[in-house]
N, C-alpha and C positions, 0 to 999 in steps of 0.2 A: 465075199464082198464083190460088187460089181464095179468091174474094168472102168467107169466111166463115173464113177462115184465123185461127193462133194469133196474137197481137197486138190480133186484134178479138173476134172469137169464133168456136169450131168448135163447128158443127152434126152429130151423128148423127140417123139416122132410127134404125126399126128394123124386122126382119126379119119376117113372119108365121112363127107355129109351126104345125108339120107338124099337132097337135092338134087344132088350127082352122080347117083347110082340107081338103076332100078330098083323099084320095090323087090320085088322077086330075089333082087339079088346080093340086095344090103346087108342082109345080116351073116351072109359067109363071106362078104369082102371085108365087114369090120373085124371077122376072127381071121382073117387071113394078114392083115396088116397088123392086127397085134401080134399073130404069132413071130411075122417077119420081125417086127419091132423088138421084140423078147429075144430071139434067136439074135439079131444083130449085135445086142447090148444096150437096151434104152433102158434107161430108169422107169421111163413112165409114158403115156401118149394121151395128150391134148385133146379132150373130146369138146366141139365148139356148143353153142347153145345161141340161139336169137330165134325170132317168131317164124320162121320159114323151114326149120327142121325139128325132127322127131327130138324126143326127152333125153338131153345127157347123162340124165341119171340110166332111163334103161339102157343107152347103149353101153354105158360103162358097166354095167352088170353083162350083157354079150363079153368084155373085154377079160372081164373077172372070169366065167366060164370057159376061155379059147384058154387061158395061158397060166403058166405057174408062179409067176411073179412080178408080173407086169401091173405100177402101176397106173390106172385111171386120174388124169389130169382133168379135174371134171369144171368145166366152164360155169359159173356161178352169179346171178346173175339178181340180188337183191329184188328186185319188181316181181320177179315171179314165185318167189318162195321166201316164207319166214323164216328169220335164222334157228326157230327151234326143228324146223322140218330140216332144212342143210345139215344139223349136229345130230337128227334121228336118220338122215339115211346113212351118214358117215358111220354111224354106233351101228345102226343094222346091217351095213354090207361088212363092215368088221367081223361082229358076231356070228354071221351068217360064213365068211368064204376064209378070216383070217388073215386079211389084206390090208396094206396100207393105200389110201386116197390121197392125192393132191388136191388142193381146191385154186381153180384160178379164178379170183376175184373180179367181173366184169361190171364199170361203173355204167357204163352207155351203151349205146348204140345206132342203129340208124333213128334219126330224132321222126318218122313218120311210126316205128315200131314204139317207141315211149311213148307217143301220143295218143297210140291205136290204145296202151293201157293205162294213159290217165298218169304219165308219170312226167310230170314240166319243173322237174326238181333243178337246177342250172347246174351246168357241170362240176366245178369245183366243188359245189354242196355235194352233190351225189358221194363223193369220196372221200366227204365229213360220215354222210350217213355209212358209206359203206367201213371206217373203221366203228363205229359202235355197231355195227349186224355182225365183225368178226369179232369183234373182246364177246358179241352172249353166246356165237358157236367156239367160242374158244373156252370162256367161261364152262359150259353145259358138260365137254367135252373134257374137261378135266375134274368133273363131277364134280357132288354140292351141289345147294339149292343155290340159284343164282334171281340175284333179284336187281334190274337196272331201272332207275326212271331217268332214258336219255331223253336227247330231243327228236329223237326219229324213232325210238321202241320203248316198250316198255313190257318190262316182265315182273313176276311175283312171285319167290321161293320155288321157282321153275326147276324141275328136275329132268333127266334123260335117262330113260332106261330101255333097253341094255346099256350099263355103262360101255364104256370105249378101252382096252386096253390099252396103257400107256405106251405101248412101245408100236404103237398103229396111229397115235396122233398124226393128223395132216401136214402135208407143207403145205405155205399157202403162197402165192403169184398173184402178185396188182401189177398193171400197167405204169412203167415210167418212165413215161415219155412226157408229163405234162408237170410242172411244180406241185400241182394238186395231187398228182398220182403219187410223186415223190414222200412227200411228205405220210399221204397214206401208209404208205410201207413201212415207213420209220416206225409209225402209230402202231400199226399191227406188228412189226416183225416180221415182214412179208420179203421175198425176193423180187425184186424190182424188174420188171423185164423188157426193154426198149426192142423197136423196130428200128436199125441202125443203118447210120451212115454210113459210107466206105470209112475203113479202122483207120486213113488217116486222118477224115477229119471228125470221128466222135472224141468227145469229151471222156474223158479217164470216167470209171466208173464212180459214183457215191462210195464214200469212203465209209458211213453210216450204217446200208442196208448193203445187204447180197443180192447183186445184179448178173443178170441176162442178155441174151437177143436172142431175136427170130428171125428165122434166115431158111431157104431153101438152101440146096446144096448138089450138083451137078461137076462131078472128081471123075476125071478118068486118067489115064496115063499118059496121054498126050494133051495138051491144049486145044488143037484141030479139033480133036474126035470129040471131045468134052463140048466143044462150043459150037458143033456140028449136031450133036443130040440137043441140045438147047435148044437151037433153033427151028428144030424139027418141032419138039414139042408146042414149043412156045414160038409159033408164027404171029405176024405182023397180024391185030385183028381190029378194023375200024368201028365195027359195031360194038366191040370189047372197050377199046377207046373212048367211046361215048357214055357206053357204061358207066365208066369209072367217072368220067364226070362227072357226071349225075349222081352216083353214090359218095362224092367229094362234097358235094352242094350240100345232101342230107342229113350228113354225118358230123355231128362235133367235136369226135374222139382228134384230139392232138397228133397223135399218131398216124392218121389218115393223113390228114393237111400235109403234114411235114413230108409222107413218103410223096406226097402229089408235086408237094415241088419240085423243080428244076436239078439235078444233081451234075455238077459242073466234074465231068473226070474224061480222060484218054481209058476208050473202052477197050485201043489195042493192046494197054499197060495195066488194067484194072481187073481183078475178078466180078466185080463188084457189076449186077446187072440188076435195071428194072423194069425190064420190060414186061415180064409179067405179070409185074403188077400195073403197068401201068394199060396194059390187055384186059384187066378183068378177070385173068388168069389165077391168081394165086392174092393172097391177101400180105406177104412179104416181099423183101429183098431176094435178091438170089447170089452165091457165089459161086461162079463159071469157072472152069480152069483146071490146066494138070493137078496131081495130088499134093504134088510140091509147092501149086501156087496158090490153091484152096487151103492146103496148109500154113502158106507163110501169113494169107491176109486172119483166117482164123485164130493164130498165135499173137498177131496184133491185139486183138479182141481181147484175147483174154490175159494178154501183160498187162491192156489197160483196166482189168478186173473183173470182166466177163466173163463166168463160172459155169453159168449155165445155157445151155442152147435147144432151143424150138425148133423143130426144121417142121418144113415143109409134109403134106398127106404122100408118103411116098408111092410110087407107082408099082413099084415090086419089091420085091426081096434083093435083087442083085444089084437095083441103084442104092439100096442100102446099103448092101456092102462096099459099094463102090464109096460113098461118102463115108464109111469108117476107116475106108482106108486112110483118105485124108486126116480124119480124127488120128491114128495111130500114128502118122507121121508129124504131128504138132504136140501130142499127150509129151513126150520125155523134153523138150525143150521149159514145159513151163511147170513141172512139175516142184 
């Protein structure tokens, strides 16, 4: 059983996008950060999906190939695929490597990407529709003919073959950050996953579903050194600044808006950084700081019932270990 399992807390990495890497050179950087991912202790690593990069599903097949247990958080994404196609690759890479999949349920996106494919469904609806696309891949997936007449699909004595062994069924991740998202989760049984505030001031976790956050993560043994590599990485960038604007403007996801506001904190007392998100840099929060203080605000998180954590595409193997270390130093406090 792995170190970092449900009961204590599950860790994802996540996956580099085809966007940001050479051609040439993407498909041995995404076995190399799975392997790093696997070797560190992640449950699973977060492959994204939206109109600008290559197919989650093939790269999560790269991820299956690098590594012996690692699994594929595969970004899912209703507008592009039927849920009998989602519950036929889930049953075929099963079949096929022996592996369990995560599926992380994506309601939106940038609203000029919905538009480019014809999809003006309003947000809250999207996450009406997106729990009946998960009851027929949950349906399929627990085999039997499944037959639904919702209001968003319809099937008829629909079968999946290769069935799916039971003990490979998926976990599945909705966004909730939004009432509409929340409630989704409940509906499917999904693990709830927020982009978070500083752990003083979020809201105690949903007492109903199993919740998350996504969070970068930059641990070293001193605070200096920790917040000195930060900002090396992640410089001041005004074109990056304007970016983000602008993909604030296009964007309906809740979670965006909320991270774009203002965050009122003493950053010489706080781990808690966003600047690169608010650079264009990174799509979360970050937490900066010794192991001890990445650990104290982390143990916040997850008293208030945050289970599980997204971090950040890591840049190597050794910032990963550096951020487990933090992990290890917060794991026996809330166990």
């Amino acid at each position: 059983m792995d170190r970092y399992e449900a009961g204590r807390v599950q860790v994802f990495s996540t996956c580099p996008q085809s966007k940001d890497v050479p051609r040439g050179e993407y498909l041995q950087r995404v076995a190399d950060v799975a392997r790093w991912s696997e070797e560190a202790g992640c449950e699973g690593i977060l492959v994204y999906t939206d109109n600008s990069i290559v197919d989650p599903w093939l790269v999560s097949q790269v991820v299956l190939q690098s590594t012996a247990r690692l699994a594929p958080l595969v970004a899912t994404q209703p507008v592009y695929m039927h849920p009998y196609s989602v519950a036929k690759m889930v049953a075929s890479l099963g079949h096929l490597y022996r592996r369990r999949l995560w599926l992380n349920m994506v309601a939106g996106g940038f609203k000029n990407d919905l538009i480019a494919l014809d999809d003006t469904t309003p947000h809250d609806l999207r996450y009406e529709r997106l729990g009946e696309y998960v009851d027929i891949i949950k349906q399929l997936l627990g085999g039997g003919a499944v037959t639904v007449d919702g209001e968003f699909y319809r099937v008829d004595k629909l079968k999946l073959t290769p069935p799916l062994a039971p003990d490979l069924f998926p976990g599945i991740f909705v966004s909730g950050s939004s009432d509409a998202g929340l409630a989704a989760a409940r509906t499917i049984g999904a693990t709830a996953i927020k982009y978070p505030k500083p752990a003083g001031e979020e809201e105690p976790a949903a007492d109903v579903v199993d919740c998350g956050i996504r969070v970068g993560i930059i641990a070293r043994a001193t605070e200096g050194e920790a917040w000195d590599i930060a900002r090396s990485r992640f410089p001041e960038d005004r074109k990056g600044q304007l970016t983000r604007q602008l993909a604030s403007k296009v964007s309906d996801s809740v979670w965006h808006k909320q991270l774009s506001e203002p965050v009122a904190q003493d950053a010489a007392a706080s781990p808690y950084w966003m600047v690169p998100f608010q650079n264009y840099k990174t799509m979360c929060p970050y937490l900066v700081g010794s192991y001890e203080q990445v650990a104290a605000e982390l143990g916040r998180y997850m008293n208030a019932g945050y289970r599980t954590v997204i971090l950040d595409i890591p840049p190597s193997s050794d910032e990963l270990a550096h951020t487990f270390t933090a992990f290890e130093a917060v794991l026996e406090p809330v166990r």
